[in-house]
C-alpha positions as CSV (number, residue, x, y, z in Angstrom):
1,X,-0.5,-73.0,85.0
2,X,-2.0,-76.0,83.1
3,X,-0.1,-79.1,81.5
4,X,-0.8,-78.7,78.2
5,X,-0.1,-82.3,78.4
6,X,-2.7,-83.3,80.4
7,X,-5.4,-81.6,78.7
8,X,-8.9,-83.1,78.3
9,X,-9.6,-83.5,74.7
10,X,-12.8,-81.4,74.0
11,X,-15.8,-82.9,73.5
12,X,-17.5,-80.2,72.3
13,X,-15.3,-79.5,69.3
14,X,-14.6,-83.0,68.5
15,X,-16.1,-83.8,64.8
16,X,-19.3,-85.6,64.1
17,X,-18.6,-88.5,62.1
18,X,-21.9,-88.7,59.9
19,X,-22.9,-92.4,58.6
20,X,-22.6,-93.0,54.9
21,X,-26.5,-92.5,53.2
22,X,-25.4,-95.8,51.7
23,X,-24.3,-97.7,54.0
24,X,-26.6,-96.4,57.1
25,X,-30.1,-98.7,57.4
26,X,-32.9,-97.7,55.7
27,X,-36.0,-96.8,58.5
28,X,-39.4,-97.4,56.9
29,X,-41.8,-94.7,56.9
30,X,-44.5,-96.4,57.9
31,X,-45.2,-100.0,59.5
32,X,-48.2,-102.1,57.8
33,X,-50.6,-102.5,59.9
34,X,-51.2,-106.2,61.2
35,X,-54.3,-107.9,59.6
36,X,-57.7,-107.6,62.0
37,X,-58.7,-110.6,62.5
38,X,-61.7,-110.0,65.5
39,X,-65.0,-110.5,63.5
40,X,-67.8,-108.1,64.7
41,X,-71.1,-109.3,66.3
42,X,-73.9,-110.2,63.8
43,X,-76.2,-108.1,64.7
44,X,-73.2,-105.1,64.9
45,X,-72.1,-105.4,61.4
46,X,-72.3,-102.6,58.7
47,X,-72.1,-102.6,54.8
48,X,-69.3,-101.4,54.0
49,X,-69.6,-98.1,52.0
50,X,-67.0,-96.7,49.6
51,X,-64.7,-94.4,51.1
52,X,-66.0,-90.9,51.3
53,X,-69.8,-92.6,50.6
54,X,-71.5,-92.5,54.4
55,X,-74.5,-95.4,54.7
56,X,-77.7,-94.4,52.9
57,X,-80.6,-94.2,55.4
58,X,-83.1,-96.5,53.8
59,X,-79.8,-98.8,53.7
60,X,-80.0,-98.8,57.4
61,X,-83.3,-99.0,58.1
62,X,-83.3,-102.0,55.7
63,X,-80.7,-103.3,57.4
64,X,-82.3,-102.9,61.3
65,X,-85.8,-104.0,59.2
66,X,-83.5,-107.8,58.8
67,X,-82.0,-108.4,61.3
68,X,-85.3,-107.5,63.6
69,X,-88.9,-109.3,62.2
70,X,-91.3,-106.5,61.9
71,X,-94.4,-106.7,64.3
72,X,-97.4,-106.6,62.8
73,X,-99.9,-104.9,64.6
74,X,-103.9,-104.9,63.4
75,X,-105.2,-100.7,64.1
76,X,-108.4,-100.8,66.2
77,X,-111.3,-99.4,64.4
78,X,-113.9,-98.3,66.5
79,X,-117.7,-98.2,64.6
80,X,-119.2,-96.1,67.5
81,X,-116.5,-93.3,67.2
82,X,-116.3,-93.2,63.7
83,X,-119.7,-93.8,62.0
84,X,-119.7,-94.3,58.6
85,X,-120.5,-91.4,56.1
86,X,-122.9,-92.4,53.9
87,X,-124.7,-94.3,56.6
88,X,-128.3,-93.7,55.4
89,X,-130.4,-92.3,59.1
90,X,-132.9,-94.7,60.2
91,X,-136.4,-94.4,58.6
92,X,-139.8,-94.5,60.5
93,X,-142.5,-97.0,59.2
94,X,-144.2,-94.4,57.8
95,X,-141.6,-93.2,55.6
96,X,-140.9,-96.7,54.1
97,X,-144.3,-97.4,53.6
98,X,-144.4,-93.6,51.6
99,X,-141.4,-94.8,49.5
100,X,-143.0,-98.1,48.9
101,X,-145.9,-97.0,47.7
102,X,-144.2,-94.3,45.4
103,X,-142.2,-97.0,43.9
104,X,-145.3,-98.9,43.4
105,X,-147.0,-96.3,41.7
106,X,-144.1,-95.4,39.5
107,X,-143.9,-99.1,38.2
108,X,-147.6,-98.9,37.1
109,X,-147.3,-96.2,35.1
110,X,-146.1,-97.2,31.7
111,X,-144.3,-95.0,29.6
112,X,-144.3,-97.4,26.3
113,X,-145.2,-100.5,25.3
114,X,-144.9,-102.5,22.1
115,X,-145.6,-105.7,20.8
116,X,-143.8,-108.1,18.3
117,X,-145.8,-108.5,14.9
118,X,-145.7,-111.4,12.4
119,X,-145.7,-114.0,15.0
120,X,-147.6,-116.5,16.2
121,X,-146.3,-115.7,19.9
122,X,-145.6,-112.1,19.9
123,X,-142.9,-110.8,22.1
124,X,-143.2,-107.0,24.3
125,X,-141.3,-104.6,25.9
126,X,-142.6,-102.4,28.4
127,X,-141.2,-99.1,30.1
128,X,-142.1,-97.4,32.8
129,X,-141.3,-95.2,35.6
130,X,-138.4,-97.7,37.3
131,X,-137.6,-100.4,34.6
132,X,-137.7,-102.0,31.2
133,X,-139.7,-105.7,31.2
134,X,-139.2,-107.4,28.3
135,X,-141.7,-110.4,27.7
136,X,-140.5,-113.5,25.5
137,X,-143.7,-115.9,24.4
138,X,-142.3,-119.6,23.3
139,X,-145.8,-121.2,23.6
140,X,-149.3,-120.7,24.6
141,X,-149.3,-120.0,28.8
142,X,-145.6,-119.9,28.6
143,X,-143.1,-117.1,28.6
144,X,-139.6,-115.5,29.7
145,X,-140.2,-112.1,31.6
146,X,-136.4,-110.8,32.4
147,X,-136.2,-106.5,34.3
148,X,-134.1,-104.1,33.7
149,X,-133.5,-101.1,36.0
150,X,-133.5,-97.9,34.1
151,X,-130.1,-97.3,36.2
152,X,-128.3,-100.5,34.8
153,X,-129.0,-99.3,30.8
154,X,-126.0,-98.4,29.2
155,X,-127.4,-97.7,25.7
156,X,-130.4,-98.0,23.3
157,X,-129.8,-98.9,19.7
158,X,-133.0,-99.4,16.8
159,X,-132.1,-101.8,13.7
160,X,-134.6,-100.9,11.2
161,X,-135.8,-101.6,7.9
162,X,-138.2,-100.3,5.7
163,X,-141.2,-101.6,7.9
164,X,-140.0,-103.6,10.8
165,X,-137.3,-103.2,13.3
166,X,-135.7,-104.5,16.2
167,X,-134.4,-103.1,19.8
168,X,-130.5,-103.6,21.1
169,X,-130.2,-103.1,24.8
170,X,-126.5,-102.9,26.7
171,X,-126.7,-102.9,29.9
172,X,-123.9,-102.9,32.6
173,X,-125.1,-106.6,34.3
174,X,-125.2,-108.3,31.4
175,X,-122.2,-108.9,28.5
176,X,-121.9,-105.3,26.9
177,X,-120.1,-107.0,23.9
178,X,-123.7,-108.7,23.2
179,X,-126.2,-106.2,23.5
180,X,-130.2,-108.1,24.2
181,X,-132.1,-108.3,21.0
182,X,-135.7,-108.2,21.0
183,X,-137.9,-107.9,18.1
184,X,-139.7,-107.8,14.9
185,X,-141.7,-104.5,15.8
186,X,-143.2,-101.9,13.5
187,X,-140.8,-99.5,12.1
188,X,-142.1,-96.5,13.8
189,X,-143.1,-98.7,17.0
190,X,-139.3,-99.7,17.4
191,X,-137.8,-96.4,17.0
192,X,-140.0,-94.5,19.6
193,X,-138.9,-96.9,22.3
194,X,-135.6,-96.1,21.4
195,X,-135.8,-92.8,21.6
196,X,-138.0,-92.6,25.2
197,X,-135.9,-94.5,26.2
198,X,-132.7,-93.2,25.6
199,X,-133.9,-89.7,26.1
200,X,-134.6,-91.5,30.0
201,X,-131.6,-93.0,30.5
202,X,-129.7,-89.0,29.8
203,X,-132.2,-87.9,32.1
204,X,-131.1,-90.2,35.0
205,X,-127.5,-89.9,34.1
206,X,-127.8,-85.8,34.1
207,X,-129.8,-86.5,37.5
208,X,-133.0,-84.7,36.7
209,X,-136.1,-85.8,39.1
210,X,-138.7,-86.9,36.9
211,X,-141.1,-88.7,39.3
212,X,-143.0,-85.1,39.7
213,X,-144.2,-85.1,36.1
214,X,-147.3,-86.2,34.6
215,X,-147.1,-89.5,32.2
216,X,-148.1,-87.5,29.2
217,X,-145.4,-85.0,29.8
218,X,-142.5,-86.9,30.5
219,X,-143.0,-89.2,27.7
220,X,-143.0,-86.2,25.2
221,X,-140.3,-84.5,26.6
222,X,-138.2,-87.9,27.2
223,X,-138.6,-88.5,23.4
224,X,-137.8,-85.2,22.6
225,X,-134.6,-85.9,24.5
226,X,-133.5,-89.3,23.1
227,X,-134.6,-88.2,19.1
228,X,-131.0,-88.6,17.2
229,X,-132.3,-89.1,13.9
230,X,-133.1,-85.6,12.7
């Protein structure tokens, strides 16, 4: 039988002493984190984005387009693979010659013609098939001949009176703000060279072939076009 005397206190039952809440040290949550100090590589470093805001992709390409020079490289355009388009084909002899001489022939056919009056040098403007040739006299032998293309006439204009008037050309080489001025011409002289042409230059614009027609033709039917003053 045991000595109650020599028994071994119970460690199981023996009480917990529990430390006083205000006495008992205080264990943070959560240590700060220690500053980093190791700087990235150059050419590793990112802008730094708001939280939640992940790097834009023309932000990085801008940013890789920096730190990298761009390489320029020239493309290789070859002429013999690629022809060009409008690359007219190559015409025989005989065919220039054709075109020359249609040319030529369309230049000596005169559409309509007047003269300057009350002048001791008189002044003349001539259409025909291609252009306009305006002819200024200063003296006896001596003159100014300037050529107009039909293609390079804007516009026509007739300043008349009660028995003269006077021709306003604009054309695209030359200052549209100051239309050419040629006259004194009849009245009626002045405003049938407006009218043919004007009625030519719609004709060209509207791309109608006129080289097929007779002169007599065309120049009634060009006047017909260009008539505004009905």
């Amino acid at each position: 039988m045991d000595d109650p005397n020599n028994q071994q206190p119970n460690v199981y039952n023996a009480p917990v002493n529990s430390p006083n809440p205000q006495t008992a040290p205080s264990v943070p949550q959560s240590l700060p984190r220690p500053p980093i100090t190791q700087q990235m590589p150059p050419d590793l470093e990112v802008p730094m984005q708001p939280l939640g805001q992940p790097p834009q992709p023309h932000q990085v390409l801008q940013q890789q387009a920096q730190q990298a020079p761009a390489q320029l490289v020239e493309p290789q355009v070859s002429l013999a693979s690629n022809p060009p388009q409008n690359a007219a084909p190559n015409a025989t002899p005989a065919e220039s010659r054709q075109e020359l001489h249609e040319a030529i022939r369309g230049s000596g056919e005169v559409l309509a013609s007047a003269t300057t009056v009350l002048t001791i040098f008189p002044d003349t403007l001539t259409l025909d098939r291609a252009k306009i040739t305006i002819t200024k006299r200063q003296f006896f032998s001596t003159a100014e001949v300037m050529s107009l293309r039909i293609e390079d006439v804007l516009n026509v204009t007739a300043s008349v009176g009660p028995f003269l008037g006077s021709i306003k050309i604009t054309s695209r080489v030359m200052n549209t703000d100051k239309p050419y001025t040629i006259g004194r011409f009849w009245r009626e002289d002045a405003l049938r060279i407006k009218r043919i042409t004007q009625g030519y230059v719609i004709a060209l614009q509207r791309k109608i072939d006129c080289s097929t027609l007779p002169v007599p033709e065309l120049v009634d039917m060009l006047e017909k076009l260009g008539q505004d003053d009905r």
